[in-house]
SERO-4910 file (N, C-alpha, C, O; in steps of 0.05 Angstrom, whole numbers):
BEGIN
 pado doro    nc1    nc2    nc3   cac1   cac2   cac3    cc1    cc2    cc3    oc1    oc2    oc3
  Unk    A   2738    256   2190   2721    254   2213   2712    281   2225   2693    284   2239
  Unk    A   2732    305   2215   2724    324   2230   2703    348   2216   2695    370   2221
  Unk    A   2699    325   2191   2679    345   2182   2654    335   2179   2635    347   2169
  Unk    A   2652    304   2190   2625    295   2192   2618    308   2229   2595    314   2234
  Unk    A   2638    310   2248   2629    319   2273   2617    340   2260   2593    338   2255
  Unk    A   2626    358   2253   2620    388   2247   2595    382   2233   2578    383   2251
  Unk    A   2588    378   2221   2566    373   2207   2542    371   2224   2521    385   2224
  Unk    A   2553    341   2245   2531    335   2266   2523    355   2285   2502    357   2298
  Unk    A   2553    374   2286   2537    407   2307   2521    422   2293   2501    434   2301
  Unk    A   2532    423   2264   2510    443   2247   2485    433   2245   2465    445   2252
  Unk    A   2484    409   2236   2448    392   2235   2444    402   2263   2437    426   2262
  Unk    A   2445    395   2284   2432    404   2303   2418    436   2303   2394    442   2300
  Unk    A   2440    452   2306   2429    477   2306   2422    489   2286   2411    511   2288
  Unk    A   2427    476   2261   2416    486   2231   2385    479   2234   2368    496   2228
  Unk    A   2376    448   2244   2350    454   2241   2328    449   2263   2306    438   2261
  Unk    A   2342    463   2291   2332    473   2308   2323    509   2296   2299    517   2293
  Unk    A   2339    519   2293   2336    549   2279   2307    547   2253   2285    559   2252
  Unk    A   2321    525   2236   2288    531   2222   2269    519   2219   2255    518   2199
  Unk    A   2265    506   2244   2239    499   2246   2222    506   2268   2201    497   2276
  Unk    A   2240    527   2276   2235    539   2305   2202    556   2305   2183    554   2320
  Unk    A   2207    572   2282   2181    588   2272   2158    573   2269   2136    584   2270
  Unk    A   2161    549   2267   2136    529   2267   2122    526   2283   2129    525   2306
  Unk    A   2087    523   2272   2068    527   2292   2058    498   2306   2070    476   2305
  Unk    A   2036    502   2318   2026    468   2331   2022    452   2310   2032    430   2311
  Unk    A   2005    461   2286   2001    434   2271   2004    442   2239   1994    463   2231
  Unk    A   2015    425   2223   2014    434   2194   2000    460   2181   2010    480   2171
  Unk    A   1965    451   2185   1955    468   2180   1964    506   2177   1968    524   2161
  Unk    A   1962    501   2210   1974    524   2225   1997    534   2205   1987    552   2191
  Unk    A   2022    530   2199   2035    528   2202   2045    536   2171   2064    551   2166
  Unk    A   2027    523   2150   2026    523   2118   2015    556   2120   2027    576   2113
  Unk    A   1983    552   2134   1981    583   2132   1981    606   2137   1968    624   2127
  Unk    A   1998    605   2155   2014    629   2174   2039    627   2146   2036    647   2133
  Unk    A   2062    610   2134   2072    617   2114   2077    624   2089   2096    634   2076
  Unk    A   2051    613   2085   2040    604   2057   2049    580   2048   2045    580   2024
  Unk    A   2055    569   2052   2074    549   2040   2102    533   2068   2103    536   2092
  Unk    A   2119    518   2052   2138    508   2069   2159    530   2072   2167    543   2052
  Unk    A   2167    533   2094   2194    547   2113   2212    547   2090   2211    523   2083
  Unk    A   2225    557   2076   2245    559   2058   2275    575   2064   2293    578   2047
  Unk    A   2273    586   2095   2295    605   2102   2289    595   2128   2273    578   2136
  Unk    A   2313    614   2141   2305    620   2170   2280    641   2181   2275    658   2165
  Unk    A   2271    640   2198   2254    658   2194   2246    667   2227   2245    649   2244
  Unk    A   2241    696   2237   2241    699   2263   2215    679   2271   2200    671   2254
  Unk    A   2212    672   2296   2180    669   2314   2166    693   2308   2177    715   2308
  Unk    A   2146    691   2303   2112    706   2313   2116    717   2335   2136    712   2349
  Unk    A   2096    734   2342   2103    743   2368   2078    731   2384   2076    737   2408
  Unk    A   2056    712   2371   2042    699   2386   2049    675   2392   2036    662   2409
  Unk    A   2074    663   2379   2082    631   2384   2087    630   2406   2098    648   2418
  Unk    A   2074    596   2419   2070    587   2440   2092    590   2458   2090    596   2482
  Unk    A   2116    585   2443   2143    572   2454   2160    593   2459   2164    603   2481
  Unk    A   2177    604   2425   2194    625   2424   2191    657   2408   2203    671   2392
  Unk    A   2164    658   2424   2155    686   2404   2176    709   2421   2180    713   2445
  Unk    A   2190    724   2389   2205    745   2396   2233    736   2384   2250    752   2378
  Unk    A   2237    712   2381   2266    701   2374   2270    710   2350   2250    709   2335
  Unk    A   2297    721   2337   2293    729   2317   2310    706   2296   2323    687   2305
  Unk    A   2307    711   2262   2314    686   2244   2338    682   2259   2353    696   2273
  Unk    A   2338    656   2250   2363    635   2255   2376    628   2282   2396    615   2287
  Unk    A   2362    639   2297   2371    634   2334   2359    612   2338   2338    604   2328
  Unk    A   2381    597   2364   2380    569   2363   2359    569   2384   2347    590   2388
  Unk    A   2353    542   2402   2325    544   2422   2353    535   2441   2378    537   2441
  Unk    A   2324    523   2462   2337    510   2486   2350    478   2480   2363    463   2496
  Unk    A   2342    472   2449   2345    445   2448   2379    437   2445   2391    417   2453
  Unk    A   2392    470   2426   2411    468   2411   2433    482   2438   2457    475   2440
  Unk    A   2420    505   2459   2436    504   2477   2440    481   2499   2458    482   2516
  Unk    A   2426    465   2499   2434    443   2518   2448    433   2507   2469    429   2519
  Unk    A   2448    422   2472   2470    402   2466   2502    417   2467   2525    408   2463
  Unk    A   2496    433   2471   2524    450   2470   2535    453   2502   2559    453   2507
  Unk    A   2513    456   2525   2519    449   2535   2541    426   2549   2564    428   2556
  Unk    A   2524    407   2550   2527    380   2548   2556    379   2537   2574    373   2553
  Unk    A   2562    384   2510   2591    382   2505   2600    391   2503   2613    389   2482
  Unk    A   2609    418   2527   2626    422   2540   2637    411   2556   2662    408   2554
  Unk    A   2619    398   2583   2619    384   2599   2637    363   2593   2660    363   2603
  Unk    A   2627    340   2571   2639    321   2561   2667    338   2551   2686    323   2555
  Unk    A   2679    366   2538   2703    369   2532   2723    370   2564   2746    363   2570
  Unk    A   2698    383   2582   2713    391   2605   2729    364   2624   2750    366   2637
  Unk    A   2713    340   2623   2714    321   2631   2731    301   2610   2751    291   2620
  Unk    A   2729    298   2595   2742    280   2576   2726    258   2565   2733    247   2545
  Unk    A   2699    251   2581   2680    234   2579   2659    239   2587   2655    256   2605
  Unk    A   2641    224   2575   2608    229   2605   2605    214   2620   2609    190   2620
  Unk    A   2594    234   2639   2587    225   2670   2559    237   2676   2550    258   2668
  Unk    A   2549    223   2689   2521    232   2716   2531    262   2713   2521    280   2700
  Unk    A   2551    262   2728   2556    288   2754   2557    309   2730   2542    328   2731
  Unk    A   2573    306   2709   2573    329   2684   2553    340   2672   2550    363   2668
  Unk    A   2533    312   2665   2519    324   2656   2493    340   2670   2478    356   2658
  Unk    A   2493    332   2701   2472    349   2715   2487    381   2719   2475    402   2719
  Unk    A   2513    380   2723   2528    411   2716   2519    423   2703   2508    444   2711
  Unk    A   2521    411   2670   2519    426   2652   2492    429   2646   2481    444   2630
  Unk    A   2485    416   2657   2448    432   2656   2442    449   2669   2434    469   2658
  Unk    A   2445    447   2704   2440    457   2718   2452    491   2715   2438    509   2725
  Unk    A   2478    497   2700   2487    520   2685   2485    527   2674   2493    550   2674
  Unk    A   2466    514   2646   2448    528   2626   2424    532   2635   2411    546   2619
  Unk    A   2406    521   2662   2377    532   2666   2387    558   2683   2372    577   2686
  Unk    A   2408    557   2692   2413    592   2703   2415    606   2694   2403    627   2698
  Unk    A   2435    602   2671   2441    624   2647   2419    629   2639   2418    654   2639
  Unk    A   2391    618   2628   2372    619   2612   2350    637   2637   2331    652   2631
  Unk    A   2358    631   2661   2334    643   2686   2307    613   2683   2284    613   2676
  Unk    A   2322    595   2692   2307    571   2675   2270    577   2704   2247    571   2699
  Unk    A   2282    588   2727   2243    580   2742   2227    605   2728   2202    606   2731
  Unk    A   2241    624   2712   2226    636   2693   2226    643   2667   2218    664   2657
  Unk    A   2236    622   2653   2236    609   2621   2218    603   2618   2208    589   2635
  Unk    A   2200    612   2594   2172    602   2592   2174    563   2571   2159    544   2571
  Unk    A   2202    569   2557   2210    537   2543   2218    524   2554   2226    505   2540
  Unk    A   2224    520   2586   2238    494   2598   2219    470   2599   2199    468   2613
  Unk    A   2233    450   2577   2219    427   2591   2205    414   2614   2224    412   2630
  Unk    A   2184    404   2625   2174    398   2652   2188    376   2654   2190    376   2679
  Unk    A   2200    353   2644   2213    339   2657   2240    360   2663   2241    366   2687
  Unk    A   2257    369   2651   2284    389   2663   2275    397   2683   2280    384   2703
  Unk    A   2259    419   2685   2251    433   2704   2249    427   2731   2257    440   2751
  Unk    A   2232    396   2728   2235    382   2751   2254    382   2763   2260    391   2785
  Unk    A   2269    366   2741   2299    354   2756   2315    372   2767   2326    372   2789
  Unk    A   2314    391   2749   2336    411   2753   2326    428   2790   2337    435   2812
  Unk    A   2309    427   2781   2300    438   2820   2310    415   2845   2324    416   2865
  Unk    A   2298    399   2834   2308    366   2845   2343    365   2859   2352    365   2882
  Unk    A   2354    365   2837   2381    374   2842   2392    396   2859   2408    395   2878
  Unk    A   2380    415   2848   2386    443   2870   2377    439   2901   2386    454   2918
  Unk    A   2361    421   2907   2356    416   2932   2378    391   2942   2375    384   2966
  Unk    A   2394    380   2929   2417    360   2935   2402    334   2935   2410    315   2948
  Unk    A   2383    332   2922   2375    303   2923   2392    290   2898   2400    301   2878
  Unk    A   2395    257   2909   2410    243   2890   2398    243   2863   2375    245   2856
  Unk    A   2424    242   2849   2434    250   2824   2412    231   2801   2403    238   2780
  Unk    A   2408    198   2819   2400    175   2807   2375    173   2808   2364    155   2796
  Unk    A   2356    196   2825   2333    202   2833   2324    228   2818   2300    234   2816
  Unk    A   2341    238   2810   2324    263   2804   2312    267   2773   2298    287   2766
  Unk    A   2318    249   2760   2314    248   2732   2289    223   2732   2284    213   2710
  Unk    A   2271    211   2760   2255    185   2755   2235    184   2740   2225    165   2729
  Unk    A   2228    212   2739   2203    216   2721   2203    231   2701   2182    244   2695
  Unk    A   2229    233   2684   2230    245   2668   2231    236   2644   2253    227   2636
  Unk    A   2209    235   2627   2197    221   2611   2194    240   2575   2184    230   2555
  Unk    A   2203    257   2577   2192    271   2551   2221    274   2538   2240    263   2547
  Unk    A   2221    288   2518   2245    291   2495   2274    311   2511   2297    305   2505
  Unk    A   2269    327   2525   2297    332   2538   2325    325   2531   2344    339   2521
  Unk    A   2324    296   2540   2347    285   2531   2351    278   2505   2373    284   2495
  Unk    A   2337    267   2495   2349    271   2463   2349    290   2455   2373    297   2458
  Unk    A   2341    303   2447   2348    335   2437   2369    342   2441   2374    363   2429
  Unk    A   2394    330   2463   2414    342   2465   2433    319   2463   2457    323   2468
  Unk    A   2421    293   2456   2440    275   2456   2464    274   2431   2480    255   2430
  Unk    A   2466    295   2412   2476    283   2389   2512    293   2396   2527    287   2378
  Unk    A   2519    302   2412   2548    306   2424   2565    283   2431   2589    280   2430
  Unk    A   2540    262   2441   2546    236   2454   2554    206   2433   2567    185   2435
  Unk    A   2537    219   2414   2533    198   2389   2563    203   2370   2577    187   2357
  Unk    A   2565    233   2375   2597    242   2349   2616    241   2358   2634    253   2348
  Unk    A   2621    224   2389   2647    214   2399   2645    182   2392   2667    172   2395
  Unk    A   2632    170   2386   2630    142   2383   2628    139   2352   2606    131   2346
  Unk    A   2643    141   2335   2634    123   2307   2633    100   2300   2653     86   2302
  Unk    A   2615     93   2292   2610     59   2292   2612     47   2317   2621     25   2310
  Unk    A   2610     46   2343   2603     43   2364   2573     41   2369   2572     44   2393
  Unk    A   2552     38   2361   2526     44   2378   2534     31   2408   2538     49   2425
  Unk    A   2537      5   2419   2535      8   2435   2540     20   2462   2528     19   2483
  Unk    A   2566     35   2454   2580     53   2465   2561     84   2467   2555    101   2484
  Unk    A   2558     82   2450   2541    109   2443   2517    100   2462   2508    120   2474
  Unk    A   2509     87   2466   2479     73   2482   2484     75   2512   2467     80   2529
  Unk    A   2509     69   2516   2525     75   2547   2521    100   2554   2507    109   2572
  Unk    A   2537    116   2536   2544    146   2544   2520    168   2549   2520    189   2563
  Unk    A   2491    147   2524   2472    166   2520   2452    154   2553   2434    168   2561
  Unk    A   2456    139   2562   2446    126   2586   2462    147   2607   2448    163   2617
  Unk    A   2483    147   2612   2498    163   2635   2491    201   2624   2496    219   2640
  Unk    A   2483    203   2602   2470    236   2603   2443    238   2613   2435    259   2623
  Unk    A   2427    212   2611   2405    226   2617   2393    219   2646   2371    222   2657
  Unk    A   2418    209   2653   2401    204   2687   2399    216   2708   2392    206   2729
  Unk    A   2407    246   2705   2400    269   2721   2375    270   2713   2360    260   2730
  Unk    A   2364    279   2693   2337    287   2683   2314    274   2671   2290    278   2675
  Unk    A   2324    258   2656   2306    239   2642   2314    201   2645   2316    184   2628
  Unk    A   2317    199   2676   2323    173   2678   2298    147   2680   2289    133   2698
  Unk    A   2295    150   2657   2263    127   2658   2272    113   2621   2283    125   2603
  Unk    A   2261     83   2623   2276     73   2611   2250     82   2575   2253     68   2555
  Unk    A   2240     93   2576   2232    101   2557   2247    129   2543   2255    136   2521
  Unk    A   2247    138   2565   2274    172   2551   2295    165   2538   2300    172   2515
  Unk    A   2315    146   2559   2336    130   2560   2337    119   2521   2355    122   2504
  Unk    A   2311    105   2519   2308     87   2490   2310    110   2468   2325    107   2449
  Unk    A   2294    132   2470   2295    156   2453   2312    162   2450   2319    160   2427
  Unk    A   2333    175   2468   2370    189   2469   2379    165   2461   2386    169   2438
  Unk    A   2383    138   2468   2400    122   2458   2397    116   2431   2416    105   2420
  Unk    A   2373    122   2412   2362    115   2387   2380    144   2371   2394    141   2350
  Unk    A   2378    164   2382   2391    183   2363   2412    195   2370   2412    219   2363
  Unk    A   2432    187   2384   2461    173   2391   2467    148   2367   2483    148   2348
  Unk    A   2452    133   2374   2464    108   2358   2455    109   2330   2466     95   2313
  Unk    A   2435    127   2325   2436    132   2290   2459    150   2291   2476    139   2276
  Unk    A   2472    179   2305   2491    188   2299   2523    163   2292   2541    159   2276
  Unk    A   2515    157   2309   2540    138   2314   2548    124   2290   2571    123   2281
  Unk    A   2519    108   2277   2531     96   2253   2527    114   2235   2529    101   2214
  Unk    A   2522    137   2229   2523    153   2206   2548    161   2206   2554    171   2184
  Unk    A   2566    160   2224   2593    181   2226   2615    153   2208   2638    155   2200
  Unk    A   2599    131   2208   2615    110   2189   2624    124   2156   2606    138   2146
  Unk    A   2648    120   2139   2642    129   2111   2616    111   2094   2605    122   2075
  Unk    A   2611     92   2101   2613     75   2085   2579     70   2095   2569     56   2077
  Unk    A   2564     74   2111   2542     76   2117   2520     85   2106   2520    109   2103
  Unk    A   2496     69   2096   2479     81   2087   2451     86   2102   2444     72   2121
  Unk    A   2438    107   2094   2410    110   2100   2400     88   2123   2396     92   2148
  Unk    A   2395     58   2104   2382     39   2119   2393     26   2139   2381     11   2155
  Unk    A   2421     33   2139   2437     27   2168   2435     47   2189   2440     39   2211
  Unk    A   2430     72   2187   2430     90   2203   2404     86   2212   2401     86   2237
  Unk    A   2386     83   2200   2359     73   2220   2355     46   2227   2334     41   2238
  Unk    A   2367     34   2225   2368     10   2242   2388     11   2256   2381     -2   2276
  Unk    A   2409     19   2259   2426     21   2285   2411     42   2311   2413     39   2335
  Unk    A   2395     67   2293   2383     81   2312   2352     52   2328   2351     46   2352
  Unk    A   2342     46   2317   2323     17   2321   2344      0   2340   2341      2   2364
  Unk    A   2357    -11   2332   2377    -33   2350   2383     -7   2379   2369    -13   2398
  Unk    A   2395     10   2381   2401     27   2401   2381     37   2411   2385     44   2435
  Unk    A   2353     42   2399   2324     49   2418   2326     25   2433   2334     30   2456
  Unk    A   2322      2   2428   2327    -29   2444   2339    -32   2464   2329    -44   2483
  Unk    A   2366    -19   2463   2383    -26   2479   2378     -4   2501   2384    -10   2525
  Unk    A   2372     14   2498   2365     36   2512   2344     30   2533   2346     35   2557
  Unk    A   2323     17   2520   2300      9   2534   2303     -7   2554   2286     -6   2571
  Unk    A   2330    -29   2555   2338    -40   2578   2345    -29   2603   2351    -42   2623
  Unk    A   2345     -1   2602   2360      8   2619   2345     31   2634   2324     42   2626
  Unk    A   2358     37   2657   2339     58   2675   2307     51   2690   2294     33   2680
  Unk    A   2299     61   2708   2276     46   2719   2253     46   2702   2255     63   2685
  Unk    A   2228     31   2702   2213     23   2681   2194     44   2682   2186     55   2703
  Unk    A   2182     53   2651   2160     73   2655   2138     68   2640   2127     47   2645
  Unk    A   2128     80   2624   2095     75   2613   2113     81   2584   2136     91   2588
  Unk    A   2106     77   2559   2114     91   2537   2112     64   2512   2114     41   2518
  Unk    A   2106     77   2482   2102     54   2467   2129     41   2460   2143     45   2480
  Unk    A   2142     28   2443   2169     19   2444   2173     44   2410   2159     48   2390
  Unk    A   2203     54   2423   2207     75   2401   2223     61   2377   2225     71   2354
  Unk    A   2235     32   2385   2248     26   2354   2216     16   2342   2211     29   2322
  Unk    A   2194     -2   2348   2171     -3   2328   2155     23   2319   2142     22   2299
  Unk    A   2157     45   2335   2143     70   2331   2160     80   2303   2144     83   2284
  Unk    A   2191     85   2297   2206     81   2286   2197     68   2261   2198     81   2239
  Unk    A   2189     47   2262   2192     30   2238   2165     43   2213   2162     44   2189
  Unk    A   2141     52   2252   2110     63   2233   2120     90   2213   2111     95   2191
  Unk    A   2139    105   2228   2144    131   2220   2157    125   2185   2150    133   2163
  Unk    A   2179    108   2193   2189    105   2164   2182     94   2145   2194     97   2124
  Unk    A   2154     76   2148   2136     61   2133   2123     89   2123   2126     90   2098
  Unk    A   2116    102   2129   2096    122   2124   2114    148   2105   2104    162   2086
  Unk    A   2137    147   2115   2151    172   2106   2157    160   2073   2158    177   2055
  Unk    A   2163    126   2065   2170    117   2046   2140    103   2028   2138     83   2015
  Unk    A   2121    122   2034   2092    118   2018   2098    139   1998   2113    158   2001
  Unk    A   2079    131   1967   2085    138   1945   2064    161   1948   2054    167   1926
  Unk    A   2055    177   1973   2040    194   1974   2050    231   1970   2071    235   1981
  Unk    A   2043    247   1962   2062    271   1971   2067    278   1990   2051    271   2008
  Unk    A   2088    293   1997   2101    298   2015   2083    317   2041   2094    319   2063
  Unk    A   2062    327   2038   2039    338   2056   2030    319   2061   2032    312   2084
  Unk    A   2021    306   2047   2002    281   2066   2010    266   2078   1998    255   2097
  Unk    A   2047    256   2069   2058    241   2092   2057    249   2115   2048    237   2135
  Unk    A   2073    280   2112   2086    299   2140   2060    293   2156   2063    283   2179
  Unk    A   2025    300   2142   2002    291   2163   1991    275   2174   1972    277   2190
  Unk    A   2007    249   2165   1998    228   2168   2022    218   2195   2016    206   2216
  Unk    A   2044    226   2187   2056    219   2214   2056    241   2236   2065    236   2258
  Unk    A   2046    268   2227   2030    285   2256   2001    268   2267   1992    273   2289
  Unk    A   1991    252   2252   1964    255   2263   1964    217   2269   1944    205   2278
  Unk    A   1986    206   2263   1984    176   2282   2015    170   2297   2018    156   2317
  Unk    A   2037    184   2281   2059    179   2295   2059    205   2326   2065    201   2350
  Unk    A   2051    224   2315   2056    244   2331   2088    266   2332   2111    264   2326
  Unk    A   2066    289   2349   2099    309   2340   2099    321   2371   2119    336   2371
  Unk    A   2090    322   2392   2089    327   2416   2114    320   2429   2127    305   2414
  Unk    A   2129    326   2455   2137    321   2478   2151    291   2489   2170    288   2505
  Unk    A   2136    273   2476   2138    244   2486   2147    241   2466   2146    253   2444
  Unk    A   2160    217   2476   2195    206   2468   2184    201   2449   2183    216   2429
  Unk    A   2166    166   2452   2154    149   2430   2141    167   2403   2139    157   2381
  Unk    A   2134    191   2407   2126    208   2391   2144    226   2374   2139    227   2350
  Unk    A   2162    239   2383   2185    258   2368   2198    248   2358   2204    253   2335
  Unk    A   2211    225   2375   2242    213   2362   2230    201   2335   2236    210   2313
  Unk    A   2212    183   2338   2196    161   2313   2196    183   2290   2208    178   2268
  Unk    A   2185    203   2294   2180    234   2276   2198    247   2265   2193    261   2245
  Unk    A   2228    243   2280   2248    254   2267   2258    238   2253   2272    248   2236
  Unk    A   2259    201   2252   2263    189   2237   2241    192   2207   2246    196   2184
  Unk    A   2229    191   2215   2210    194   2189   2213    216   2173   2208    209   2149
  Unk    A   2219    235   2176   2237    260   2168   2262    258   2154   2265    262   2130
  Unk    A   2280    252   2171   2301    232   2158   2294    222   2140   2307    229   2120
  Unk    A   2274    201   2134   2273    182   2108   2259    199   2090   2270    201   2068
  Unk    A   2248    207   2092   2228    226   2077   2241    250   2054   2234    259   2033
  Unk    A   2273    258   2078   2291    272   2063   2312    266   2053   2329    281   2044
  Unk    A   2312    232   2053   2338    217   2037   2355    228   2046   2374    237   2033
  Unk    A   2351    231   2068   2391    242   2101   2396    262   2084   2420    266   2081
  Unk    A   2376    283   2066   2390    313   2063   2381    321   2087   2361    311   2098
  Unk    A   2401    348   2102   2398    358   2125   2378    377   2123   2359    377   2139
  Unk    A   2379    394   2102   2369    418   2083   2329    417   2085   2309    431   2092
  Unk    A   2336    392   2076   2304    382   2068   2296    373   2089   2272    378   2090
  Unk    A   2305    359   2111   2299    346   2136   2286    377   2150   2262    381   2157
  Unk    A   2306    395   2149   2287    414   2162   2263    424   2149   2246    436   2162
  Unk    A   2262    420   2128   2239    434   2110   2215    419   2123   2197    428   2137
  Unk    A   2219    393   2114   2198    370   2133   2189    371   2157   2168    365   2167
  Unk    A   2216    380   2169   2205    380   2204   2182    408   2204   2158    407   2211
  Unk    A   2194    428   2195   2177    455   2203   2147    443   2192   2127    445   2207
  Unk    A   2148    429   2160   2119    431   2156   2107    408   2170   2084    402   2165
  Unk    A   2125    392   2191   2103    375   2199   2098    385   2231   2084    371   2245
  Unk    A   2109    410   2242   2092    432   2252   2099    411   2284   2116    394   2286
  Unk    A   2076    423   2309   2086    409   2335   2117    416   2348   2129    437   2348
  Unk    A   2123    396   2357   2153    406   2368   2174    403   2357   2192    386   2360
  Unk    A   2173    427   2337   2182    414   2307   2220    423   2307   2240    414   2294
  Unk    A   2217    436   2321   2244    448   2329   2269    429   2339   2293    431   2337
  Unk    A   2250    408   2352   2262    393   2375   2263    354   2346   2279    335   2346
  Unk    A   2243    359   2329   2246    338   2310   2270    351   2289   2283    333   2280
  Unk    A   2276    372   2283   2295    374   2261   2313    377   2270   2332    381   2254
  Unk    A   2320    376   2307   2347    383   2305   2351    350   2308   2372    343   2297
  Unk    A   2338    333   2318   2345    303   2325   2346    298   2289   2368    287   2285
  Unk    A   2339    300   2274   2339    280   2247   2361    301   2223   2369    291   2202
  Unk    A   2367    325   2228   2387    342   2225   2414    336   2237   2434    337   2222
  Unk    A   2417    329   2264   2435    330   2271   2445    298   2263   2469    297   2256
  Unk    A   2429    273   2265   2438    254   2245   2448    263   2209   2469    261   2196
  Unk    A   2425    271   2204   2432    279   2169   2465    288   2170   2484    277   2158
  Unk    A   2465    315   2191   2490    329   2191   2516    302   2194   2535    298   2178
  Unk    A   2511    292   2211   2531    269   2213   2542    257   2193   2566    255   2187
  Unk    A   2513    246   2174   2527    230   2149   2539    247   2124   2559    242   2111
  Unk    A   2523    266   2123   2534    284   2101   2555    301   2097   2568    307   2076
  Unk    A   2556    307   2120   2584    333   2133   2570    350   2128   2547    350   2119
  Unk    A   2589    374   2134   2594    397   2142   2580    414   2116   2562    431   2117
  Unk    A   2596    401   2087   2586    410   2065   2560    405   2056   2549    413   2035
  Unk    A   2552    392   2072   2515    387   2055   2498    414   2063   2475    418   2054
  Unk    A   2513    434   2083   2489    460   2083   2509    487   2070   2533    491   2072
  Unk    A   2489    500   2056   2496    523   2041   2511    536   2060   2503    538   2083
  Unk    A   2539    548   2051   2555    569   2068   2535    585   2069   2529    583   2093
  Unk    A   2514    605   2057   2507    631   2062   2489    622   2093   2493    636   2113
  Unk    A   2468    596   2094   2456    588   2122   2474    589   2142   2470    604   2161
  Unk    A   2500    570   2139   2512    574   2166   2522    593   2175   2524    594   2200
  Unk    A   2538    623   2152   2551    641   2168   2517    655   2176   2518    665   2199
  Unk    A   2496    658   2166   2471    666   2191   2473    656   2207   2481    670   2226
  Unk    A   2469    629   2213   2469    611   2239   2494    625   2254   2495    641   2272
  Unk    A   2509    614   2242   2536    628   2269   2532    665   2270   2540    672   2293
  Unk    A   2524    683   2258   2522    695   2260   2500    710   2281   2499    732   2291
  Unk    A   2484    688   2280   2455    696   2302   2458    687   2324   2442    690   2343
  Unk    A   2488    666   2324   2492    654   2355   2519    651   2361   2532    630   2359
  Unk    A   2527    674   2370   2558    681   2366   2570    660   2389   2594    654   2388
  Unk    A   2551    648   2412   2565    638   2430   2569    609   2425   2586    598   2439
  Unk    A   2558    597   2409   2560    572   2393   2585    566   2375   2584    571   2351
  Unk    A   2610    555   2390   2631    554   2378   2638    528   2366   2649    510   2377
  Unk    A   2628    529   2341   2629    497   2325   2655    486   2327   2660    464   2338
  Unk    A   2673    504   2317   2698    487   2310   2716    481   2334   2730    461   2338
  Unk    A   2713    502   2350   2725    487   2380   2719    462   2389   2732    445   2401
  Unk    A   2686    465   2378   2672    444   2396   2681    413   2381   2685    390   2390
  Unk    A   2682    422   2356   2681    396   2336   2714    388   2340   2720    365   2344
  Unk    A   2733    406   2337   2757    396   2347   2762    383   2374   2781    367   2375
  Unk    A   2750    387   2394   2749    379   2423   2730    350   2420   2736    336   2439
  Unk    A   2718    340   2410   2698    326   2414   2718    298   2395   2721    274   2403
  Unk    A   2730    313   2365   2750    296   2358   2774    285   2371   2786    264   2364
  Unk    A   2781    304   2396   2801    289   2400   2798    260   2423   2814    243   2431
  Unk    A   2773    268   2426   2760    243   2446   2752    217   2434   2745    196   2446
  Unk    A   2754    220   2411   2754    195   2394   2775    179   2398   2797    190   2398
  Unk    A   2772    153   2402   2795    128   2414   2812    118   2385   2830    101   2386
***
């Protein structure tokens, strides 16, 4: 078990790191590299997001989830109150009212909060990917649990992203982590438990505008499992699934990724970078699943001692030992 957790910290920040260099849209993105992302590779210094970052440094996606489970180590479980902490401690550390990458739903909240407004209020309109992006801490305490995992991923995001469309997104890739961390679990169960847990997700938190992410889900993986090449898929689910901000859009995208890369972690990122957008924030969600099912061993030692080496404050194995022992 403790080397499929580990795994699920490395997918995260393994392919947050390389798909980070990725531009708005394929195009972009093919010809700024020539070709697909094959390493880590620094930002541009014109990129929108993280120009200046150098190869293999993680974003804001991979320090929140690290955040986040601390919180959950510090506490023993999740809560509301933890996880608005542990945010509200990484937008300081980061200088989050002058971060040019803070999410506008965080941002909100996170101000929201600092002014002492309730906890259950401050996340009402927080509608974009935030919370998933950092949900996969929540998903590698629950194995074989989704619905548990659907709980926990509901009580992280209701400081910031409490609208029941966010809620469906974090609970969808929680609850694919969740059943990937099974031995015995395949591919087509991991996206349908992530589908069954978008569902359940959707029940919950106050109601917002958004398409439903387990059928968005289903377009992405229809598309990802066309007998077409692998460019025209990645464009076909940038240009109707979408790779933007919104839930219904990313999460569906990192599933499709996922299928596209037969749950290699390796290739999931290759996919995410070339399918360009917020591509950083799609490989660490369909990475940090991959990571789950595959372990620890599905990424080359020479990638991870870079990764750990470009982010010395990212302590996997503490984290992955602490997170195991919260397992029931």
């Amino acid at each position: 078990m403790l080397d499929k957790i580990l795994g699920g910290l490395y997918g995260q920040a393994f392919g947050d790191a390389w798909a980070m260099p990725a531009l708005l849209t394929p195009d972009d993105t093919w010809e700024r590299y020539g070709g697909w992302i094959t390493s880590f590779l620094p930002a541009p210094e014109d990129h929108p997001f993280h120009a200046g970052l150098p190869a293999a440094r993680v974003t804001d996606d991979t320090e929140q989830a690290f955040a986040l489970a601390e919180a959950i180590l510090q506490e023993g479980r999740v809560s509301v109150e933890g996880a608005a902490r542990a945010i509200v401690a990484w937008y300081d550390r980061v200088d989050g009212d002058h971060c040019p990458y803070i999410g506008p739903s965080t941002r909100r909240a996170v101000q929201a909060i600092k002014r002492g407004q309730d906890l259950y209020t401050t996340g009402r309109f927080g509608d974009t990917n935030g919370a998933a992006m950092r949900i996969a801490p929540v998903g590698l305490i629950h194995p074989g649990d989704v619905p548990a995992a659907v709980e926990d991923a509901h009580r992280a995001c209701v400081p910031t992203h409490h609208t029941d469309v966010a809620i469906s997104g974090a609970a969808a890739v929680a609850g694919a982590i969740a059943a990937a961390m099974q031995e015995d679990a395949t591919l087509d169960d991991i996206v349908q438990a992530g589908k069954e847990a978008a569902d359940l997700g959707r029940q919950r938190g106050p109601r917002w505008t958004g398409a439903s992410v387990s059928r968005r889900i289903d377009m992405a993986v229809d598309i990802a499992r066309s007998a077409r090449p692998p460019r025209e898929r990645l464009r076909e689910i940038f240009d109707v699934v979408g790779t933007t901000l919104a839930i219904p859009e990313s999460v569906p995208a990192a599933f499709g990724v996922l299928v596209m890369a037969e749950g290699d972690p390796v290739q999931a990122a290759i996919y995410a970078a070339g399918l360009s957008g917020d591509a950083d924030t799609i490989a660490a969600m369909a990475c940090a699943i991959a990571g789950a099912w595959r372990g620890a061993d599905a990424f080359p030692a020479e990638a991870i001692a870079q990764l750990r080496a470009a982010n010395p404050e990212l302590d996997f194995d503490r984290v992955a030992r602490g997170l195991l022992e919260l397992i029931p």
